[in-house]
N, C-alpha and C positions, 0 to 999 in steps of 0.2 A: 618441665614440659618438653620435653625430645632432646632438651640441649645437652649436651658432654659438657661437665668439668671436669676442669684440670686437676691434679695433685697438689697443685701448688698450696701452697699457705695462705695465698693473697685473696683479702677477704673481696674487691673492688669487682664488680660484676666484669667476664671477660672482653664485653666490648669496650669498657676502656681502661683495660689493663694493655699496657704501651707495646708488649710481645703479641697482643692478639694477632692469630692470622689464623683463617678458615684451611680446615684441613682443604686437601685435593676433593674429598667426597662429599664435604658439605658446598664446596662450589658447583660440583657437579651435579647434585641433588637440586640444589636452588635454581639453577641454568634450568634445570629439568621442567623445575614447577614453572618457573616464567616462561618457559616454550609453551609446557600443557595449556597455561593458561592463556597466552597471548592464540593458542589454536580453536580455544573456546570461544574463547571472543568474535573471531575472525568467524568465526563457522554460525554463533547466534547474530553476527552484523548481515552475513549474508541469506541467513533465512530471514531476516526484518525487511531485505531490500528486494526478497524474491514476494516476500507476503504481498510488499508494497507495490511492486509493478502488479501479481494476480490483481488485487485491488482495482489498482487504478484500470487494469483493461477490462472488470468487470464492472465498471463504474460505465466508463465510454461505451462496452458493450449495451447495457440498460439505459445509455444515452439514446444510440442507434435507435433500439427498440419502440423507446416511444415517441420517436422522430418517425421512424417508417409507421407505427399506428396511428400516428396523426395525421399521414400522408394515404394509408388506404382505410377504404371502410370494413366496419365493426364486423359486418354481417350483410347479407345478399339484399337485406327489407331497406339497407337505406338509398336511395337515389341521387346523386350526387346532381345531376342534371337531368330534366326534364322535359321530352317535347312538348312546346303547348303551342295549339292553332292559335292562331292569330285573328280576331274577327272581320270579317269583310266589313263590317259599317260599325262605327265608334256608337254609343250610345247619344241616345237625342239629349238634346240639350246643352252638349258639349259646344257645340257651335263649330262644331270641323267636319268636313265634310267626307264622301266618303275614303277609306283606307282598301286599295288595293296590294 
C-alpha cells in the first residue's frame, strides 16, 4: 500500500526491524500531511466559530425584533391610549355626589 521495501531477506515487517529509519522523503512527506491536515482542521474550527457567532447575532438580532414589536403597535387601528370624558354627575344610586 505506498510503502517501499527493502531488499533485504528479512521477512519481520520494517517497523520493527531494529535498522528501520525513514528515508529524508518519507519524513518530509508525512511532516507534509500533518501540516496539510492540522491546516484543515484550523481552517473547518474556524468556519464552526464564525458559523457560531453569525448564529448567535442572528439569534440576539430576532431577540431585538420582538422586543421592539412588543414595544410598538402592530398597525395604525390599534389605540394604545384613549381620551374618555369624564362625567360631570356619577350615576344615581351610587350615593356620591357630584364629580367635578
Amino acid at each position: 500500500m505506498g510503502s517501499c521495501q527493502s531488499d533485504s531477506p528479512d521477512i519481520r515487517p520494517r517497523a520493527q526491524s531494529e535498522e528501520f529509519a525513514p528515508s529524508s522523503k518519507q519524513v518530509y512527506r508525512a511532516a507534509k500531511r500533518i501540516k496539510i491536515r492540522t491546516k484543515i482542521r484550523y481552517y473547518l474550527e474556524e468556519q464552526d466559530i464564525e458559523e457560531y457567532n453569525r448564529t448567535v447575532a442572528l439569534m440576539s438580532e430576532n431577540e431585538y425584533r420582538k422586543k421592539q414589536q412588543l414595544m410598538t403597535p402592530v398597525s395604525s387601528d390599534i389605540i394604545l391610549c384613549q381620551e374618555v370624558s369624564l362625567p360631570t354627575r356619577l350615576r344615581c344610586g351610587s350615593g356620591l355626589s357630584e364629580v367635578n
